[in-house]
C-alpha positions in Angstrom: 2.8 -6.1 -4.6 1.3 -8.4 -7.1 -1.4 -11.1 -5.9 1.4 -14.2 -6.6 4.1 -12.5 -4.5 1.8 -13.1 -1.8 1.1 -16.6 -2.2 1.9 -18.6 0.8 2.4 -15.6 2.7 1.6 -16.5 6.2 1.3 -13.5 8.1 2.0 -9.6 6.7 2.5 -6.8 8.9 2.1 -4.1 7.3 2.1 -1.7 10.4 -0.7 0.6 9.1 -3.0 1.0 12.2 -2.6 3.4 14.5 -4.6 2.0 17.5 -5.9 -1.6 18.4 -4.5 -5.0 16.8 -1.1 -5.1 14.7 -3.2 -6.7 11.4 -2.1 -9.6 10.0 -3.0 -8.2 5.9 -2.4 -11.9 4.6 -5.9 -12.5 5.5 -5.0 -15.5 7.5 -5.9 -13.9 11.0 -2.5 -13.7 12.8 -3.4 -10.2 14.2 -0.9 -9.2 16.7 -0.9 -7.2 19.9 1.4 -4.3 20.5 3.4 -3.7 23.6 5.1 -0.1 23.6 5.9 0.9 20.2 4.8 3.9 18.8 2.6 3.8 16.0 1.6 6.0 12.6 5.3 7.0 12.4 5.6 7.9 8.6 7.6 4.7 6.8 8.8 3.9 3.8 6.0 2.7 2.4 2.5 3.8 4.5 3.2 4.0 8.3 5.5 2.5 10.5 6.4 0.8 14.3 9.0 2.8 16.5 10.9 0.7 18.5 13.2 2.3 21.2 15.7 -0.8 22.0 15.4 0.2 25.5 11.7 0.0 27.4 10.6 -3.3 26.0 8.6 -2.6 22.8 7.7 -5.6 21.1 4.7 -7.1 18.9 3.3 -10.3 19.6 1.9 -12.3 17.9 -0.2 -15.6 19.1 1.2 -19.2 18.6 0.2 -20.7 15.9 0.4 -24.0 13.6 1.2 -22.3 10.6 4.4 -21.0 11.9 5.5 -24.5 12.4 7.8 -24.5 9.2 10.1 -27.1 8.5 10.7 -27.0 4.8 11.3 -23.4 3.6 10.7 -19.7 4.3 11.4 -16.4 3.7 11.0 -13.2 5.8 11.0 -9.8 4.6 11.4 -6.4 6.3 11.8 -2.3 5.6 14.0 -1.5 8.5 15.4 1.9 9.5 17.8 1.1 12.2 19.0 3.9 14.9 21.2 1.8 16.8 24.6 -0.3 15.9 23.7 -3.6 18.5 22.3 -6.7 18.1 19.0 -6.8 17.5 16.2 -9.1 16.8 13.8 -8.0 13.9 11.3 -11.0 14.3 11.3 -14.2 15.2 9.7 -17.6 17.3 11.7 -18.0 20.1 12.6 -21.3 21.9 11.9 -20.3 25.0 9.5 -16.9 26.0 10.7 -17.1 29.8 14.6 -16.7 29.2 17.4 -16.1 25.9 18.9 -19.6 26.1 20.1 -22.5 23.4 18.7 -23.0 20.7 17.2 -20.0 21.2 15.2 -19.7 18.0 12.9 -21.6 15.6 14.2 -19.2 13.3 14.9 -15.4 13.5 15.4 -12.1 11.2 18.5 -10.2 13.0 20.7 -7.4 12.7 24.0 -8.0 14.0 26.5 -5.4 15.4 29.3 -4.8 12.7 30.5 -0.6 14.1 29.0 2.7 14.8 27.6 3.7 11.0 26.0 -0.2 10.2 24.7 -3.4 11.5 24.8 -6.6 9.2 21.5 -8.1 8.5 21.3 -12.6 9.0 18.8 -15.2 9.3 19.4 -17.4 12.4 17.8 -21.3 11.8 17.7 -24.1 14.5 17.8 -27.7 13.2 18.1 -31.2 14.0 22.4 -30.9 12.9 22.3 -27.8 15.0 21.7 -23.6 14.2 22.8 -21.9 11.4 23.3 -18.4 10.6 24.3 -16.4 7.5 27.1 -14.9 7.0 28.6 -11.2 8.0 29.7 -10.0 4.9 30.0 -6.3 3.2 27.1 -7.3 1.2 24.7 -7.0 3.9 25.5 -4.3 5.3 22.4 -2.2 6.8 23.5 1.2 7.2 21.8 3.2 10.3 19.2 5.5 10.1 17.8 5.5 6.3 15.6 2.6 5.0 16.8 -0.9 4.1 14.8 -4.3 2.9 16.6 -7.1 4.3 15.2 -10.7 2.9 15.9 -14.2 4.4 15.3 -17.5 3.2 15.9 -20.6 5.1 15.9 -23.6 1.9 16.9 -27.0 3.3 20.5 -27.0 2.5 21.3 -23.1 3.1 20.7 -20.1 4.5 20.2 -16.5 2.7 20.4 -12.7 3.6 20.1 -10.3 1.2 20.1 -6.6 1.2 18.2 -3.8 -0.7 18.0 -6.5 -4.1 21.9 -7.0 -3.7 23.7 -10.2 -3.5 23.2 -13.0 -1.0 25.4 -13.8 1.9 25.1 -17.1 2.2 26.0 -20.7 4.4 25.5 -24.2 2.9 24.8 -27.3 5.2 23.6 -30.9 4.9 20.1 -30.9 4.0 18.1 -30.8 7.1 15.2 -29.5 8.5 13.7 -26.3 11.3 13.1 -26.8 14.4 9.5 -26.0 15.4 8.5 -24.6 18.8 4.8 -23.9 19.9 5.4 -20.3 20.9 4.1 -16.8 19.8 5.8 -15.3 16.7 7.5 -11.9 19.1 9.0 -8.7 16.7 11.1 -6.4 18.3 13.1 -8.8 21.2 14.5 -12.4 21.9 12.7 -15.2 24.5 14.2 -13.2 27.7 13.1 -9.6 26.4 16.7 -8.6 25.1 18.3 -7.7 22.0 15.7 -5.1 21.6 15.0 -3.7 18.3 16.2 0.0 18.2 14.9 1.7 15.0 11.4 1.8 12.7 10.0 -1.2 11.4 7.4 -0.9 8.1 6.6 -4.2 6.6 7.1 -7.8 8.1 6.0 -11.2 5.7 6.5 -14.7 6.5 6.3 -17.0 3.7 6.5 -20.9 3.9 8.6 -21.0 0.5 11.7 -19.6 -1.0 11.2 -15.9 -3.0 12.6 -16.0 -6.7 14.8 -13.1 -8.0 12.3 -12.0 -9.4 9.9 -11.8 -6.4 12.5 -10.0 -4.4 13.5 -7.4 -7.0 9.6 -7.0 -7.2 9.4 -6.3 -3.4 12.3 -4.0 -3.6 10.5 -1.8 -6.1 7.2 -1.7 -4.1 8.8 0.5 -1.6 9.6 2.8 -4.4 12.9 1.1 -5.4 14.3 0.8 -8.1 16.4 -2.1 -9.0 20.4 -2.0 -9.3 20.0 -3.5 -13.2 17.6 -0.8 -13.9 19.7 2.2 -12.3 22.4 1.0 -14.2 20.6 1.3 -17.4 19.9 4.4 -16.8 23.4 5.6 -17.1 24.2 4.4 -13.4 26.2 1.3 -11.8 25.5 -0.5 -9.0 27.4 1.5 -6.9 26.0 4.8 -7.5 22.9 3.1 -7.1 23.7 2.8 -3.8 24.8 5.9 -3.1 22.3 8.3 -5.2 20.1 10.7 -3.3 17.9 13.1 -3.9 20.0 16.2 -4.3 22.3 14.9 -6.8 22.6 16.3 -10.3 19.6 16.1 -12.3 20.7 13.2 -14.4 20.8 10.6 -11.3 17.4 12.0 -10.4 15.9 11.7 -13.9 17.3 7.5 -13.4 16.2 7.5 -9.6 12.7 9.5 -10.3 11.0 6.3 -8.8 13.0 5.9 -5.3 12.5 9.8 -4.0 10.1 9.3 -1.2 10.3 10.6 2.3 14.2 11.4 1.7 12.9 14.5 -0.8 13.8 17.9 0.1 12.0 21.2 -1.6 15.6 22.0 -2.8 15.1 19.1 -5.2 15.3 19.4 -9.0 12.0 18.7 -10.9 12.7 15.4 -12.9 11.2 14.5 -16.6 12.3 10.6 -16.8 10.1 10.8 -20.0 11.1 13.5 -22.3 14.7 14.1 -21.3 14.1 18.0 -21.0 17.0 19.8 -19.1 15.4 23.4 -19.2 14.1 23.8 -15.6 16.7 22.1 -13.8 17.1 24.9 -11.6 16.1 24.4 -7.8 12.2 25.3 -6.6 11.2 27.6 -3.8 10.5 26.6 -0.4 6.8 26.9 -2.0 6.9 23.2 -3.1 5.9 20.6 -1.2 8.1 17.2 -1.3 5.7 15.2 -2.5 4.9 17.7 -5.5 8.6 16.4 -7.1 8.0 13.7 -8.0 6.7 12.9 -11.4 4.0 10.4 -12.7 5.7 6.7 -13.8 2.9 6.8 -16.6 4.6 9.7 -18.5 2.7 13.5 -19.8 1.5 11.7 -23.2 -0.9 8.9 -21.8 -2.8 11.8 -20.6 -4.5 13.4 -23.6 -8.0 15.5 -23.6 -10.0 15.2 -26.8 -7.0 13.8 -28.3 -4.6 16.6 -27.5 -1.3 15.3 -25.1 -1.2 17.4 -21.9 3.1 17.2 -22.8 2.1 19.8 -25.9 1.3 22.1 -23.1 4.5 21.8 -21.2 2.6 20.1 -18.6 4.3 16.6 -16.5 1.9 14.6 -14.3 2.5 14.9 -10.7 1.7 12.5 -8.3 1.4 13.1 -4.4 4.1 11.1 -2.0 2.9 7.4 -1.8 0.8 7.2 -5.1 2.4 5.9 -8.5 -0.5 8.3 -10.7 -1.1 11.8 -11.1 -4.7 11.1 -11.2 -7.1 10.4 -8.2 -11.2 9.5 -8.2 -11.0 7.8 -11.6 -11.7 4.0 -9.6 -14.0 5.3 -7.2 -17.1 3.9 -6.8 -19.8 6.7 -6.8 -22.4 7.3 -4.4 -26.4 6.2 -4.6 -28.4 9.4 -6.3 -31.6 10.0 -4.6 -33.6 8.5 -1.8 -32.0 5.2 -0.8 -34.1 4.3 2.1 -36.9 4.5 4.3 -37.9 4.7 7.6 -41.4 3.3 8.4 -40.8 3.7 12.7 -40.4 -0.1 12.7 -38.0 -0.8 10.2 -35.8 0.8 7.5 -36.8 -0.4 3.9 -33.5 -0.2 1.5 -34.4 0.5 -1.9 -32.5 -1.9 -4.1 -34.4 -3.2 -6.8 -32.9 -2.6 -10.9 -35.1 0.5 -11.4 -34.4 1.7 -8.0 -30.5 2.0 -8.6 -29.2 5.5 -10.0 -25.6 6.7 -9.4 -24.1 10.5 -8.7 -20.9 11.2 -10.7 -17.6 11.1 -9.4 -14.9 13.6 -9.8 -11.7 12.7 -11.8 -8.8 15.0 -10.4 -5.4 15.3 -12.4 -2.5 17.2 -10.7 0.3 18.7 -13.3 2.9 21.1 -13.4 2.9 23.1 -16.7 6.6 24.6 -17.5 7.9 26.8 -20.4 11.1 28.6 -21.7 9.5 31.8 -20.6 7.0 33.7 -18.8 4.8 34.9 -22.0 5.0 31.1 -23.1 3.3 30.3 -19.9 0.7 32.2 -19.6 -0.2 31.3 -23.6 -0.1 27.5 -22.9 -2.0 27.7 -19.8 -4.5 29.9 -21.7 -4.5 27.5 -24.5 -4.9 24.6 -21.9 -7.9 26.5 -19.8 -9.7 26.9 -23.0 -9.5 23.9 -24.1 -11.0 21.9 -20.8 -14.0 25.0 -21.3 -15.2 22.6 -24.2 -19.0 21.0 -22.9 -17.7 17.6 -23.8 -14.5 16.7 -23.1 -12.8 13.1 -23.7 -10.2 12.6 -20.8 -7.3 9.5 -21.9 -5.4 8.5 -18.7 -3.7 5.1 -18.2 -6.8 3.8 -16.2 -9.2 4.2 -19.7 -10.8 7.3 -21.0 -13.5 9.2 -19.5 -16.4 11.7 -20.9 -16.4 14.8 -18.4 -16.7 17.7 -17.8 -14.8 20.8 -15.8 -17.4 21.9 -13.5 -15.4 23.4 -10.7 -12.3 25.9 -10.9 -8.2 24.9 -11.7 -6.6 25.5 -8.6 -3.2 27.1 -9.6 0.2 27.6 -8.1 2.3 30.0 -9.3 6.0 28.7 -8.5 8.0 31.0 -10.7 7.6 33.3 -13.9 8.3 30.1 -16.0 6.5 27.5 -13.9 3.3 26.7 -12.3 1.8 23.2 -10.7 -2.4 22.8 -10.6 -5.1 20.7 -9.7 -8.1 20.2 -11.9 -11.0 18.3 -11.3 -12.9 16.7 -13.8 -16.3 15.5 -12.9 -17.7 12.5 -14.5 -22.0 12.9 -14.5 -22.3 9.3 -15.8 -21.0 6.6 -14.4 -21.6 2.7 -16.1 -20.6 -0.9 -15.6 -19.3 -3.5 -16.3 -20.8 -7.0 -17.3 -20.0 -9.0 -14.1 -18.2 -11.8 -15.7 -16.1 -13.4 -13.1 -17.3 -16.6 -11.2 -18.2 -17.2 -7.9 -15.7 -19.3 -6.3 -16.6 -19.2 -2.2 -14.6 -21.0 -0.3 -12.2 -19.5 3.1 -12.4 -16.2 3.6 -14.3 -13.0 3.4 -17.3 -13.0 0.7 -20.0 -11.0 -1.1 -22.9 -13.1 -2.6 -20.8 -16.4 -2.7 -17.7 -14.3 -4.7 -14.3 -14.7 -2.7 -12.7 -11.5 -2.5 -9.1 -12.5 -2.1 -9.6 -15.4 -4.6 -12.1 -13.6 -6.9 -10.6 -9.7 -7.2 -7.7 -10.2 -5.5 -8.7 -8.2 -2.6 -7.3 -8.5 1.6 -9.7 -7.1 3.6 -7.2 -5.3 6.1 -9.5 -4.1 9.1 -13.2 -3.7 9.1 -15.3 -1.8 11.8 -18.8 -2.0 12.8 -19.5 -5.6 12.8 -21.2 -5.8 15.7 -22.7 -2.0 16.5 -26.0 -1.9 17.7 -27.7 0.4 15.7 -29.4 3.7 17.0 -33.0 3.8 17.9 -35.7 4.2 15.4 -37.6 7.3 16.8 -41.3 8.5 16.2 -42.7 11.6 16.8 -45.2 11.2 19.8 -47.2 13.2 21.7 -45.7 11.1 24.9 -42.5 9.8 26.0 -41.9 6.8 23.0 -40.5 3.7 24.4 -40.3 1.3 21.4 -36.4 0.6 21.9 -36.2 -2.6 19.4 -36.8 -0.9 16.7 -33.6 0.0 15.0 -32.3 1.8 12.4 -29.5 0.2 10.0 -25.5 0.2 11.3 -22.3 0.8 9.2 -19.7 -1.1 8.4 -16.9 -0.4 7.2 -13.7 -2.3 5.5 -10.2 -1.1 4.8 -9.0 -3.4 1.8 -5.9 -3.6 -0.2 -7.3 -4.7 -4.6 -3.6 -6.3 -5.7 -3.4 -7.2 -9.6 -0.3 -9.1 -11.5 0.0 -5.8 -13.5 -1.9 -2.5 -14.0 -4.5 -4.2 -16.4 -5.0 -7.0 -14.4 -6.0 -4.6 -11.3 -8.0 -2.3 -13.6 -10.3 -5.6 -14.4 -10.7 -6.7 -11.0 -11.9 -3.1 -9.4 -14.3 -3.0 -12.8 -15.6 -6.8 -11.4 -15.6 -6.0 -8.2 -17.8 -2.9 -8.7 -20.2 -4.7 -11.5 -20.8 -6.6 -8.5 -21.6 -3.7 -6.0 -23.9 -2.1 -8.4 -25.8 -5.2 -9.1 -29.6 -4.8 -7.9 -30.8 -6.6 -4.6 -29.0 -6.5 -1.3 -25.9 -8.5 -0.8 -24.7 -11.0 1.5 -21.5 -10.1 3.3 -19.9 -13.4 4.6 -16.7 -12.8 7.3 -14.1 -15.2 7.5 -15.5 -16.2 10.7 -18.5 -17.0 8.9 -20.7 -14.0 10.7 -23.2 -13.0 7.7 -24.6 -9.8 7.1 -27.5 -8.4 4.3 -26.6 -4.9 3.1 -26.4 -2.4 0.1 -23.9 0.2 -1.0 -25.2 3.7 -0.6 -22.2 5.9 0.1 -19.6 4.8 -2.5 -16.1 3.3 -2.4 -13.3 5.6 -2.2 -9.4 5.0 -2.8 -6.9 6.5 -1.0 -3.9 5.4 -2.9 -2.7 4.2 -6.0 0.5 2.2 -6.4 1.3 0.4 -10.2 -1.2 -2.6 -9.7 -2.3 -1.7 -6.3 -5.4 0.5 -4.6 -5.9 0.8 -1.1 -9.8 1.7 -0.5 -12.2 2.5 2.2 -16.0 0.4 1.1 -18.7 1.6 3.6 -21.8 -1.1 3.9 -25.2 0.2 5.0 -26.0 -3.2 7.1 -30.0 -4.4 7.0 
């Protein structure tokens, strides 16, 4: 999701954790607690909540003065429902002792419509009494596969949509919420019922009204793809609906995009970029799910020395969650050498512009190679081995191009006589910088060296650890028992963070910002949103676990001073 679809977002869920708080990834601090649900159940985009509908499993979510909104809002939810009653999604309920009128501030529900689907409606209180949309066809949510369901609640009307369809909608007077000074509770109503029955991945309250735009945007983050662009494809709006991921190979070269958790290994291998029909044939239960499912950036942005990897039959794979093929190319590299050291009483970092040398990092492309037959094969893969043999070797992928080098060995599959899938890993021995160009702005929030992260790089820090460790003993070598316990050694900290650009350039230019930064000389200041302050340097790199079209989700580990 881009940085401006987030704006005014007053709490996101995004369900990720699989022990302690529910975070609150808007960076505004409305971390939840949660009561029963089981967590790290795989969702439609990252992890996901199970809710049972039967034992109590909620989230809760403390009170707050932000969720006091009158105006306008908007929730948003993946839901995979198992059960056909009413339920309650989310909501702040009126009363948290008993269900009773008016029952809600407001409310994201899905109501019982008969044993295959449930309907999905916002419920408002106001001043001129409580609103609901509509139960129409439209919103249908069938049971047990993956739906977004968006609400609004605009002055003058309320709003349900389903999966970027049409809205279901009720006008009113103009008027205004109610507001009620109780926790925001997913998963049940004020007296415990209506229990949500299903997954949950994704919750996000916004005090304003989505655009079309915005909601066809937050539909294709869970690896949708919009009705309009299905149909263009050679697809209307109600095969759209209906596609999946064993149909014939010309709905999956339109739905490449959407094929996430519901891929089988039975499914066809899809090239959305060159239109080739020759392996349409099913694959072997030696293919994984995620191994189907080929790179949005298409075979010819990837080119070594100049030569496209599509010349050798070859389509970028990416792994199940990632929108690239590629992985390492944004990491951050590790400190070369000695770092530190320990004098007994203290541990000297060694930060200082001459001090400051960096290990490679290695850039690994994943690819399935195809031909018309088996002799073809094995001469393009020969051709292709050769080729990355060459000491110096100019790598062209969507993120920039790379010098490198192929120290370590191709990894290859065989999957059939005419087709193989491989993993290569590239390693970059020099790694350089960028100009730090971007302006401090401080303010709210969590900071390095004055910089805003959120504000600056568009970076949410999700969950961090280590804050507060006490460090282990500095020991000495003594020829009695040594008792010098205050002398410590440095802790660890580490931050999960989502980097969000408006587009794949604008993300590319904030990690390189964001890492100028990192590998400027001195220590650094880490600044909490609490405003707890910390001096520390960046020894063991920054590594990102995935990739999504103007997204990275990374791991940054802080050696504290």
């Amino acid at each position: 999701m881009s940085s401006t679809l987030l704006n005014n977002a007053v709490c996101w869920l995004d369900f990720e954790g699989t022990s302690g708080a529910v975070v609150d990834s808007s960076g505004n601090g409305h971390d939840g607690t949660n009561y029963g649900a089981d967590r790290g159940i795989t969702g439609k985009v990252g992890n996901a909540f199970q809710f049972d509908g039967a034992n109590g499993d909620y989230v809760d979510i403390p009170s707050d003065a932000a969720f006091n909104i009158t105006a306008a809002l908007t929730m948003a939810a993946w839901v995979y429902p198992t059960g056909a009653g009413f339920q309650i999604v989310a909501g702040i309920p009126y009363s948290t002792s008993g269900h009773s009128s008016p029952y809600f501030s407001f409310s994201l529900q899905l109501a019982t419509h008969d044993a295959s689907n449930v309907y999905a409606r916002i419920f408002a209180s106001t001043p001129a009494g409580m609103k609901t949309s509509p139960k129409t066809t439209g919103v249908y949510v069938p049971l047990n596969q993956w739906s977004l369901i968006i609400a609004t609640f605009e002055g003058d009307a309320v709003r349900a949509y389903v999966n970027d369809g049409a809205a279901a909608s009720t006008a009113f007077s103009a008027t205004t919420l109610n507001t009620y000074s109780n926790p925001l509770w997913v998963g049940k109503n004020g007296g415990g019922g209506e229990q949500l029955e299903g997954k949950l991945c994704q919750f996000i309250l916004w005090d304003r009204v989505l655009t079309s735009g915005e909601r066809t945007e937050l539909w294709n983050s869970g690896d949708g793809v919009s009705h309009a662009s299905l149909a263009g494809g050679g697809l209307t709006a109600s095969e759209a609906d209906g596609v999946t991921a064993s149909d014939s190979l010309t709905k999956a070269v339109s739905y490449v995009r959407s094929l996430s958790d519901a891929v089988t290994v039975s499914d066809v291998i899809s090239n959305d970029h060159t239109g080739s029909t020759a392996h349409s044939k099913s694959l072997t239960d030696t293919v994984n799910a995620s191994d189907v499912i080929s790179d949005n950036s298409g075979s010819n942005r990837y080119k070594i020395n100049g030569i496209s990897l599509a010349g050798f039959g070859i389509l970028p794979l990416r792994e199940k969650g990632n929108a690239f093929a590629l992985s390492g190319a944004l990491d951050f590299p590790r400190r070369k050498g000695t770092t530190e050291r320990d004098w007994g009483t203290e541990i000297e970092a060694f930060v200082s512009a001459g001090d400051l040398e960096w290990e490679g990092r290695d850039i690994t492309f994943r690819g399935l190679m195809r031909a018309s037959s088996h002799a073809l094969l094995v001469s393009n893969y020969g051709d292709f081995s050769d080729l990355c043999k060459n000491d110096e070797l100019v790598f062209s992928t969507p993120f920039g191009s790379f010098n490198v080098v192929l120290e370590k060995e191709i990894k290859v599959t065989e999957l059939m006589p005419t087709m193989l899938k491989f993993e290569a890993a590239f390693t970059q021995q020099d790694v350089s910088f960028s100009a730090l160009t971007t302006a401090a702005t401080g303010g709210a929030g969590t900071l390095i060296d004055g910089y805003n992260l959120r504000n600056d790089f568009g970076i949410i820090v999700q969950s961090h650890s280590g804050y507060f460790d006490l460090a282990k003993r500095i020991d000495v070598n003594t020829t009695g028992n040594y008792k010098q316990s205050g002398y410590r050694d440095m802790r660890n900290v580490t931050l999960q963070c989502l980097l969000i650009g408006s587009d794949l350039s604008d993300m590319l230019v904030k990690m390189a910002q964001f890492q100028a930064l990192l590998a400027s000389p001195g220590l650094h200041i880490l600044t909490s949103y609490l405003g707890d302050s910390f001096s520390f340097y960046v020894k063991d790199g920054l590594q990102v676990s995935q990739m999504l079209d103007y997204a990275a989700k990374f791991t940054l580990r802080l050696r504290v001073v």
